[in-house]
C-alpha positions, -999 to 999 in steps of 0.1 A, spaced: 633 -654 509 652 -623 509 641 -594 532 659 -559 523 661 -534 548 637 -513 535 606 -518 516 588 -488 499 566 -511 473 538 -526 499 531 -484 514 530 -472 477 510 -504 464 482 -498 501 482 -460 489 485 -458 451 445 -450 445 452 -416 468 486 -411 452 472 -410 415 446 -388 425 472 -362 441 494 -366 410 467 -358 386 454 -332 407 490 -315 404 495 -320 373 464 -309 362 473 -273 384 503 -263 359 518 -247 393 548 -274 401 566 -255 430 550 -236 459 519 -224 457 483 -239 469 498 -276 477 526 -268 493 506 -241 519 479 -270 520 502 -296 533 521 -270 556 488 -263 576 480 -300 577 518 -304 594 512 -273 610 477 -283 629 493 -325 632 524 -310 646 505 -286 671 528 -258 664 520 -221 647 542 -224 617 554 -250 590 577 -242 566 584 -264 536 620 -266 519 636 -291 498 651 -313 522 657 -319 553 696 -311 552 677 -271 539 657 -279 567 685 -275 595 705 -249 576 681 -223 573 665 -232 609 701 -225 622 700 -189 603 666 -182 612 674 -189 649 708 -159 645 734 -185 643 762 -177 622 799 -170 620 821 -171 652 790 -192 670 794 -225 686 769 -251 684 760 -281 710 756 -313 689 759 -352 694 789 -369 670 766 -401 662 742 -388 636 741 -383 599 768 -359 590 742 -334 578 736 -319 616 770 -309 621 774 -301 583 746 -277 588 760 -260 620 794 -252 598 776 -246 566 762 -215 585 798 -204 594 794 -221 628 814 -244 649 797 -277 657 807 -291 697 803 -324 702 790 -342 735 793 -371 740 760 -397 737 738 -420 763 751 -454 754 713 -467 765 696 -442 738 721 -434 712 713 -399 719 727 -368 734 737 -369 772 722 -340 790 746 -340 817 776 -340 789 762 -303 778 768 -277 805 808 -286 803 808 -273 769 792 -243 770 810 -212 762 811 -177 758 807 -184 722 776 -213 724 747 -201 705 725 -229 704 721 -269 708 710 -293 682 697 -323 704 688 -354 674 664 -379 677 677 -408 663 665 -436 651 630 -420 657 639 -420 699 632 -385 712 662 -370 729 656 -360 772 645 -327 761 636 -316 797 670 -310 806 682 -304 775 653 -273 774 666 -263 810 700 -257 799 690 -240 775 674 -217 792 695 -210 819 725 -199 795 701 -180 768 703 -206 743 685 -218 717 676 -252 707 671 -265 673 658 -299 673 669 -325 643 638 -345 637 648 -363 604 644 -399 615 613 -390 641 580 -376 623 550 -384 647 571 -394 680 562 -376 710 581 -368 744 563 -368 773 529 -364 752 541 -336 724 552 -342 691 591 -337 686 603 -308 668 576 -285 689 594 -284 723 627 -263 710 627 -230 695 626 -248 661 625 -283 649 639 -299 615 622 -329 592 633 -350 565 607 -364 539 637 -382 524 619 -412 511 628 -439 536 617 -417 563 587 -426 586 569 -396 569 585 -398 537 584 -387 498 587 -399 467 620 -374 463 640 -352 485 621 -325 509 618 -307 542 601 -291 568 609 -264 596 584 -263 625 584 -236 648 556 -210 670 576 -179 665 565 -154 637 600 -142 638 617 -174 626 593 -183 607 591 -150 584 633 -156 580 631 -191 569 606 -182 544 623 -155 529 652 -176 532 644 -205 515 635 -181 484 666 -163 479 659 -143 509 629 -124 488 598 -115 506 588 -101 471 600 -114 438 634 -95 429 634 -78 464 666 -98 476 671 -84 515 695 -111 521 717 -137 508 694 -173 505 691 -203 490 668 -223 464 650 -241 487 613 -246 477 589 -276 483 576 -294 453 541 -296 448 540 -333 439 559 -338 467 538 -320 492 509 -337 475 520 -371 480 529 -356 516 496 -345 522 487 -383 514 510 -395 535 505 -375 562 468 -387 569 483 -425 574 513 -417 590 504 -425 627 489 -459 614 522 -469 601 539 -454 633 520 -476 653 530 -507 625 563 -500 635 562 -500 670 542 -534 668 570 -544 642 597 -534 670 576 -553 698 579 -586 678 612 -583 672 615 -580 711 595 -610 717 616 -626 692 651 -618 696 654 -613 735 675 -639 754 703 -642 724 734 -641 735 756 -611 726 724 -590 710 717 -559 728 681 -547 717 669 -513 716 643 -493 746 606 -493 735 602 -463 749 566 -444 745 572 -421 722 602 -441 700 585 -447 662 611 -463 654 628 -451 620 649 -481 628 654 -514 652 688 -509 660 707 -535 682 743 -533 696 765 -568 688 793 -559 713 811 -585 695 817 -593 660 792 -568 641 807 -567 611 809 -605 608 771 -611 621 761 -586 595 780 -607 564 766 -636 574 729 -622 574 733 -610 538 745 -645 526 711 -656 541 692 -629 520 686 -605 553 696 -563 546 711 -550 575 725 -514 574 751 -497 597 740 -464 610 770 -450 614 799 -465 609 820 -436 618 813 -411 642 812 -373 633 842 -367 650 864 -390 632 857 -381 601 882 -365 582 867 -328 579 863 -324 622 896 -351 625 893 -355 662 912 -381 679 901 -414 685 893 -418 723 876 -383 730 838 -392 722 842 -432 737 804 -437 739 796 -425 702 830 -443 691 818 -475 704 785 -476 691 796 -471 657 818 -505 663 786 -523 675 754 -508 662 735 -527 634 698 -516 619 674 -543 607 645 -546 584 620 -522 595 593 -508 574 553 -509 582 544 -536 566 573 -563 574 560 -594 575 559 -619 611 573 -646 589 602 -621 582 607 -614 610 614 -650 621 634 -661 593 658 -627 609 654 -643 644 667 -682 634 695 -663 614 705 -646 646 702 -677 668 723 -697 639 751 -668 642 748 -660 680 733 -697 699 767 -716 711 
């Protein structure tokens, strides 16, 4: 039987009475972009969220772009970032004119090391962009503390962690701003691209919604430069759909990640991820010190999707072109991380067939 990585069909099949309603309700409306769904779904994300304001955009890249404006970053500023993420967090810090600074990650969490970030500070730091990746909050406590004992602001990148708390609030509430993907593999997903920007001050806020309409607070009253960046209303229907499930499937995934535990712990050469409280899990990603690349060829001849998230580290990439050696945490992750199947409903049976693949490859 082959397993992909990712499954969409059984969450669309479980919701597809609530999804046709929502489509015919929008389409029904003749108003495709903005207007009463979109605000709808932003106070539903706004009150299951616990923040003050929600701002949708059309995705999630939008999302951290505009944040970064809102927040006064811009030309000449520097940026704190981690270099093991999806390029669009530092893209986003020099789409704004910005320079992103990479730190260096926890090799236990993927994520940002706190005690990386004070070194590189400088006159010119403006803010830091802490990610939660793989749906595993970042230490935000010290990150927040930093902060705010040089003045800076903190933007948090929330694409792969919708729902996942730290320390008992949701993440993308604890910063000055926080960014979402609905990109449709996410754990809070769509059925096409969109984004969200959570935040409690009116201030940023007001900017990213003039922002994400050309920088208009009135139609044809341009007061800055902006971007295209509106919701769809199907989307933010389906959203609102999704929305009301969306700690249900959390909490699939976090039993999903437990069996895979239970399953896979004691293999030889398979380093499996923390189940931290809090992690939802956007993906189970393991380490294979040895032989990745190899591991992951022989699970797709047996039928099992694995992905690689990410093979090359933000600061190797050609467009930053740091050497190799100066991030050795994030650069050896990217040699040893691999993602497995992981969507709410994956099956126990599955998820056995992946564990007698790995003690095939892995068993002596």
């Amino acid at each position: 039987m082959r397993i992909p990585v990712y499954d969409p069909l059984p969450e669309v099949e479980f919701l597809w009475p609530e999804l046709e309603e929502a489509f015919r309700r929008v389409m029904r409306s003749g108003q495709y972009i903005l207007g009463p769904e979109v605000e709808a779904f932003e106070r539903e994300a706004a009150a299951y969220l616990g923040v003050k304001h929600a701002i949708g955009v059309n995705s999630g890249t939008d999302a951290l772009v505009i944040a970064l404006r809102a927040l006064g970053v811009g030309p000449g500023d520097e940026v704190i970032t981690t270099p093991f993420t999806f390029f669009a967090t530092a893209e986003a810090i020099s789409l704004v004119g910005a320079t992103p600074v990479f730190v260096d990650i926890d090799p236990r969490t993927f994520n940002i090391d706190p005690d990386l970030i004070p070194p590189a500070i400088t006159s010119r730091t403006k803010a830091i962009l802490p990610v939660h990746l793989y749906g595993l909050p970042a230490e935000m406590d010290p990150i927040l503390e930093i902060a705010r004992s040089h003045g800076l602001k903190v933007l948090e990148d929330c694409a792969q962690a919708f729902g996942a708390t730290y320390k008992g609030r949701k993440v993308g509430t604890l910063g000055d701003a926080g960014a979402f993907s609905f990109f449709p593999t996410k754990n809070l997903g769509g059925y096409g691209d969109g984004g969200l920007i959570a935040t409690n001050s009116d201030e940023v806020a007001d900017l990213a919604r003039m922002l994400r309409v050309h920088g208009s607070r009135r139609k044809y009253h341009n007061e800055r430069v902006g971007y295209n960046s509106r919701l769809d209303a199907l989307q933010a229907a389906f959203l609102r759909v999704k929305l009301r499930h969306v700690d249900a499937f959390n909490a699939r995934r976090r039993e999903v990640a437990a069996r895979y535990h239970g399953l896979l712990q004691g293999i030889p050469g398979l380093v499996l991820p923390p189940l931290t409280e809090g992690h939802v899990f956007h993906q189970y990603t393991v380490r294979i010190p040895a032989g990745r690349d190899r591991v992951a060829e022989e699970l797709a001849s047996k039928g099992i999707g694995t992905m690689v998230y990410y093979p090359v580290p933000l600061h190797r990439l050609p467009v930053y072109g740091y050497p190799e050696g100066t991030f050795p945490e994030a650069e050896r992750a990217a040699q040893e991380v691999l993602s497995l199947p992981m969507w709410p409903g994956l099956e126990p049976k599955s998820q056995g067939q992946v564990q007698e693949a790995f003690l095939c490859l892995l068993t002596p």
